[in-house]
N, C-alpha and C positions, 0 to 999 in steps of 0.2 A: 602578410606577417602581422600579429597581431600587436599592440601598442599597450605596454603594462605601465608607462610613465604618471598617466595622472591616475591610476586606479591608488586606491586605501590599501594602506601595507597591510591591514589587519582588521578583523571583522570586529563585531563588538564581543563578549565575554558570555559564556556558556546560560548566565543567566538572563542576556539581553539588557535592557534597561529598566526600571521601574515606574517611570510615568513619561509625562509628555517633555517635562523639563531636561529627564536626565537625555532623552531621544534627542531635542535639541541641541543639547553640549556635547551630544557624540557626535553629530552631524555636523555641527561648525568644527570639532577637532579633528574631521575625517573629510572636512573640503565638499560633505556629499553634496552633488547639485540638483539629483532628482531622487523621488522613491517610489517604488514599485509596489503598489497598498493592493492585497490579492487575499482570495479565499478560496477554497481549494472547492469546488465542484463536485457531482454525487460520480462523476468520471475520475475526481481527485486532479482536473487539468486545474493550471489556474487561471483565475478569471476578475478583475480591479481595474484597475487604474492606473496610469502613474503620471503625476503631478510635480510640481518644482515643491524642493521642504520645506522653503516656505507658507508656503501654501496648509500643507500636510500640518507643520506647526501651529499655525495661525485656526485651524478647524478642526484637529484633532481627532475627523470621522469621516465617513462620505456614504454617502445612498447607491443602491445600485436594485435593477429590479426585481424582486421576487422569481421572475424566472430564470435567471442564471442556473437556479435549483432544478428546475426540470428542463433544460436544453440539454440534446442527445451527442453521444461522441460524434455525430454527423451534423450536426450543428440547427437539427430540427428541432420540434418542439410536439409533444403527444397530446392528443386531447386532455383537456383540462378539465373537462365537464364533470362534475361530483368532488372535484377535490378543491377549486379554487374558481371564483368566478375568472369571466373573461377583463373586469376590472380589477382586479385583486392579484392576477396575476402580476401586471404591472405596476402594481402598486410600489413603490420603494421600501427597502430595506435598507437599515443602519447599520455599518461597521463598524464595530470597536477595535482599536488595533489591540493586539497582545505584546505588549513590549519586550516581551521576554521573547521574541522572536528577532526582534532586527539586527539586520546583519546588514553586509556588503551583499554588492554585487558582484563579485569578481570579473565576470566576464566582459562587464559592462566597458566601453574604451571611456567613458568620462564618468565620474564620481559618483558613483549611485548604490541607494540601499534600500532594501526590502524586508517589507515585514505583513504577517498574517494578519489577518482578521477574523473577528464573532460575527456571525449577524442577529440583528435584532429588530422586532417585526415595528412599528412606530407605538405600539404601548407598553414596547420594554420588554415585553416576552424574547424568548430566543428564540430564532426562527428554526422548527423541528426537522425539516427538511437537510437542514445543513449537515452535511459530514462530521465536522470537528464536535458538535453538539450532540450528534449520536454518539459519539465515543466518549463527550463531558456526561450523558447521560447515563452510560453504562457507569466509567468511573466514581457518581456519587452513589449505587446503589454496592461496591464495595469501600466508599468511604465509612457512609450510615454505619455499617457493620463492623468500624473499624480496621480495615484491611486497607493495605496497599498493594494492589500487581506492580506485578516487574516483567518486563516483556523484552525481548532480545531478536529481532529481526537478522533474517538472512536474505538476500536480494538478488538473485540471477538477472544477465541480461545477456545479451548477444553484442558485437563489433560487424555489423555488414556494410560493403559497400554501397555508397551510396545509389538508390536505386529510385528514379524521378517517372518511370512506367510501371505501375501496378497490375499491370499484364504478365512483367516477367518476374520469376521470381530471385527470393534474395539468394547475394551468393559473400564467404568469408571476404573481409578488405585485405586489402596488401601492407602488411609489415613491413621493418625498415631494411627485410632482407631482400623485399622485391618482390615474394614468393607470399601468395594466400594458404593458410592455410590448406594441408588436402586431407588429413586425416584428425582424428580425434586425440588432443592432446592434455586429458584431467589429468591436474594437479602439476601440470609443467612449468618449470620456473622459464626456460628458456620462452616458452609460448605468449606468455604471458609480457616477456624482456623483447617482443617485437614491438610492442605499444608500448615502451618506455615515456616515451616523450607525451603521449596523451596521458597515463596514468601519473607524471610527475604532475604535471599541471591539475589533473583530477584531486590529486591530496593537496596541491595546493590551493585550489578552489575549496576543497572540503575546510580545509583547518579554518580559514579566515570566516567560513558561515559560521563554524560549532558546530560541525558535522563530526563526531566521531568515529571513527570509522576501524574498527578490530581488526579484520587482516581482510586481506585480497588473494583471490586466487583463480584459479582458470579450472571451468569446471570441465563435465564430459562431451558438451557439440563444440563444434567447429569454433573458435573465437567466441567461447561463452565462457563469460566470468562472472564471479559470486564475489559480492563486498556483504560481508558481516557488519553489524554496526551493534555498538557494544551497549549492553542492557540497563537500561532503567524506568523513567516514568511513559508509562504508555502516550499518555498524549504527546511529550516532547518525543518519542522517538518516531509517531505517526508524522508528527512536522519534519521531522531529518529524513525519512522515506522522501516524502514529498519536495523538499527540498534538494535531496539525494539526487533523483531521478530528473530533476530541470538542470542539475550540475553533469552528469554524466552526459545527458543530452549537450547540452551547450557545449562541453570540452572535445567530443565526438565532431560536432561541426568544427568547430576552429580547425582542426586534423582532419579534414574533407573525407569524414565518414561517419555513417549513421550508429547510433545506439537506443536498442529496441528494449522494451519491456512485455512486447509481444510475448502472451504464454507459447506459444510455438508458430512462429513465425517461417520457419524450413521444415519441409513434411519428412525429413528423413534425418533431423536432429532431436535432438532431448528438449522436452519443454523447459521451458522456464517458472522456476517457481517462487514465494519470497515464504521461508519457512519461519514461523513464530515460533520464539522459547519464551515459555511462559511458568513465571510463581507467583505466590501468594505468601505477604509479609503480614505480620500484624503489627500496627504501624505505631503501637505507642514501645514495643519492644526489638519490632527489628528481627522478631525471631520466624522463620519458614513456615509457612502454616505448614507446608506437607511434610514434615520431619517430625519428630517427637523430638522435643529439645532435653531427653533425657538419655533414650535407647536410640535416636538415631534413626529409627526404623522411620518408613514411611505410616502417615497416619489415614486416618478415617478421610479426611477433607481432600485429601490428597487423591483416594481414587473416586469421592463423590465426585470431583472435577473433572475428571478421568471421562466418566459418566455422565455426565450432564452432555460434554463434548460427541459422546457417541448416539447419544440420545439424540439430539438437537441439531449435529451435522450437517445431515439434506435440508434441513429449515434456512440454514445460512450460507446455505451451498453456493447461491448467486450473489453474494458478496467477496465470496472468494472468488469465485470466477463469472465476473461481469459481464463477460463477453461469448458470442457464439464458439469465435475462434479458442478462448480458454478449456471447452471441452474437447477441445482438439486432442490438450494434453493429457486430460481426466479420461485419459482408455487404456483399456488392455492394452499392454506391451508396448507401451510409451515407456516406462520405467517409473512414471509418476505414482501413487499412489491412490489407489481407487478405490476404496472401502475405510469403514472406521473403527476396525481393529485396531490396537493395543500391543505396543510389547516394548521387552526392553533391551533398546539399543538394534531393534528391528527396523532399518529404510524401506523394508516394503509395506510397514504398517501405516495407515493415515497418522496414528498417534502415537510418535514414538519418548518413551524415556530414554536421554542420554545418557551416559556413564557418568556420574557426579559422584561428592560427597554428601554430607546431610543438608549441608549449611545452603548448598544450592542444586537440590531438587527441584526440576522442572518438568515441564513436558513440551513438547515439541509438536507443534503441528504443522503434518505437510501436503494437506491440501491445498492453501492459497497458492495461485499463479502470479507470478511477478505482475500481472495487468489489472491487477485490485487495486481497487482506493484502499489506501493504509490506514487511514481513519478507520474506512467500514468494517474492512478483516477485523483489522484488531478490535474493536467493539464488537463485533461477530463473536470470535472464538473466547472473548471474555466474557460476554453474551451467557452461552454455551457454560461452560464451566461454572459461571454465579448458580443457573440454574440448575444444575448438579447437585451442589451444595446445599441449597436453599431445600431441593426436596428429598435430599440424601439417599438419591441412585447409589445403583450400585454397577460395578463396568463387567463387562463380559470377562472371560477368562483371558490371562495377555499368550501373545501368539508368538510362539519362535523359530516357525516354519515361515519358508518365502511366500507370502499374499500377493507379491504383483499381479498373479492371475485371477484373484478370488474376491470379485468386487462383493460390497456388502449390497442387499439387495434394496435397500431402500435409498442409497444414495440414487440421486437424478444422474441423466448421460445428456441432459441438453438444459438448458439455458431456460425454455418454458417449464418444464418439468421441475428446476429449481426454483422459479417463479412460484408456481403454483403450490409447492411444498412452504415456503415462506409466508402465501398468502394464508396458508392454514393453519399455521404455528399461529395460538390466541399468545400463550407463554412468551415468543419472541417478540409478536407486536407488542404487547404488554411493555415489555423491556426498551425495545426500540423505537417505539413510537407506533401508531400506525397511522396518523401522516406522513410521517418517512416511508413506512414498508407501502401506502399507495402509492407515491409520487415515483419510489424507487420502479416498483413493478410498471405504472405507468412510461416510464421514460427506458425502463429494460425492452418492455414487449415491439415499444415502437422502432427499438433497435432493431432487434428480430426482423420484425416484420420489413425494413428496410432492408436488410441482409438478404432475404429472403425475394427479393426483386432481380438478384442477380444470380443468372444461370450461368455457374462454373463449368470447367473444362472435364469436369469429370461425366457431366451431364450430357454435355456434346458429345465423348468419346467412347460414352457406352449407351448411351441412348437411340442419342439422332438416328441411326438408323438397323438400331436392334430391335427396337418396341414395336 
């Protein structure tokens, strides 16, 4: 049984704190005795420290090394050679914390709070590799311009048993009726009322970080749920993703069952996806770009964005889906969406417009797999749509026939093929860096190539002694 006695009734306030002094008067008014100083990794796992706050207080920063940024979700490391010396790799990098992050830990059984970090190389530069900096770098080139996005995430995940042999596969956990799941229950309230007690504690973990969280619901596989998390500034809502998903995790163990962000983790359920809704404000009036603030109609910038997005797609393909397993979902008759068609209020198009009014015209993109670093998607598909704008595409015709079967032909179906489509976007490197898009592809291929060591059971069963 878990112990809430010494934990902080309440996390700190939506906007965090503003420097090092006001962190310290939250931390002696909240008893904290440790803090969790972390930066979120090109996997978006985290990866810090954690230290007594006095400590924290008393230095204000801490080193950690260069390679954090290229260690693989297997916990190796790709060759280095042409991007970083073998000295340079380890070389130290500086964390600045973000104070408009620190929160509690809830989970934690004694007093502890956590907060993000920058990194920064030792001559002050930011270090280009890092997640949050590819998405601070997308973000200033729609400041320059005046603009502000607003992005609005949607987050599938799975509830499976817990399962400690990766030979067999996952199967739904057992609810408080006793009974797993056996059939598909989207949009069930009762379904959803079998993990009462995890999901009370889930918003209760949420509210005390500043995790906002819009509604919750049970989507179409076995014990797979979607949290909405309600819209505003891209970077903070990349932090409440990633924030998100270490809460959902943790409240999942407490309740002796796993919580996956696996794009599709059961070969005969619905993938998991995390859908972006995405606008464009201008930031000294507040008013939509893609509205006409007179007629209401949708404007010119509206479907360049539209365009840039269909344009650019397969380029950013492998930041929505990082992983081999991600094109699991990206196929035919998974129900995912596999092309970068257009339309309005179409799910089987990659890009759909939702039913709105003027004041909040968006677009929706639902390529990304719930197993993307939030950071990178969302830099990605803003990515994507600046450049739309910038050279004023124009979008295909929008489509109001069912697409699930009618992939576009330049999207990638594997993992290298979006590697290779990204290394060739100058326009995306451009934007994104390309020390990030080599360190990225760097540290994707060697995934690959690990993956690719291991012969599955489909190989044995139709092989071994067919060929």
């Amino acid at each position: 049984m878990k112990s809430k006695s010494k934990r902080p009734k309440t996390g700190y306030n939506k906007r965090g704190a503003k420097d090092i002094r006001e962190a310290a008067d939250w931390c002696a008014s909240q008893n904290i005795e440790e803090i969790e100083c972390m930066v979120p990794d090109l996997a978006g796992v985290a990866r810090g420290k954690i230290m007594p706050v006095r400590k924290f207080i008393q230095v204000g920063s801490m080193n950690l090394p260069l390679s954090i940024f290229y260690q693989t979700i297997t916990g190796d490391f790709p060759d280095l050679e042409g991007i970083v010396g073998t000295v340079q790799s380890d070389t130290d990098v500086f964390l600045r914390p973000d104070f408009n992050t620190l929160s509690v830990v809830p989970w934690a059984n004694d007093p502890t709070a956590q907060i993000i970090h920058d990194a920064f190389l030792p001559d002050g530069r930011p270090v280009e590799e890092s997640p949050r900096q590819v998405l601070r770098r997308v973000l200033k080139l729609y400041h320059d311009k005046g603009w502000k996005p607003v992005i609005a995430p949607e987050l599938e995940f799975y509830l499976v048993e817990k399962n400690i042999d990766p030979d067999y596969a996952l199967k739904p956990p057992t609810g408080r009726s006793g009974r797993p799941e056996t059939g598909r229950q989207g949009y069930s309230i009762s379904a959803v009322n079998e993990f009462d007690a995890l999901f009370e504690d889930m918003y209760e973990y949420s509210e005390s970080q500043g995790l906002e969280i819009d509604t919750l619901i049970h989507e179409s596989g076995v014990a797979q749920m979607e949290i909405n998390l309600r819209h505003g500034d891209p970077l903070e809502l990349a932090d409440q993703v990633f924030m998100f998903k270490r809460t959902i995790k943790e409240t999942a163990l407490e309740h002796d069952i796993y919580a996956t962000f696996m794009a599709k983790p059961m070969a005969l359920e619905p993938g998991s996806a995390m859908h972006i809704h995405q606008s464009v404000l201008d930031a000294q009036t507040g008013n939509n770009l893609f509205s006409d603030p007179k007629t209401g109609e949708p404007t010119e910038a509206f479907f360049h964005f539209i365009a840039g997005q269909q344009k650019y797609m397969p380029a950013i393909t492998s930041l929505l889906a990082p992983y081999v397993n991600s094109y699991r979902r990206l196929s035919r008759g998974s129900g995912a969406p596999v092309n970068t068609h257009w339309g309005y209020d179409n799910r089987t198009a990659g890009l759909r417009v939702p039913p709105s009014d003027a004041e909040n015209r968006r677009l929706e993109n639902r390529i990304p797999s719930s197993d993307a670093n939030p950071y990178l998607a969302i830099a990605g598909v803003l990515a994507t749509g600046y450049l739309g704008m910038m050279e004023a595409n124009k979008p295909a015709a929008p489509v109001d026939t069912d697409m699930s079967e009618v992939p576009s032909g330049d999207m990638p179906y594997s993992l290298i093929q979006a590697l290779i489509k990204m290394e060739r976007s100058e326009p995306v490197a451009e934007i994104l860096g390309q020390q990030f898009i080599t360190a990225y592809s760097r540290v994707k291929q060697h995934e690959y190539e690990t993956f690719m060591r291991t012969i599955s059971p489909w190989e044995r069963e139709f092989l071994l002694l067919s060929v």
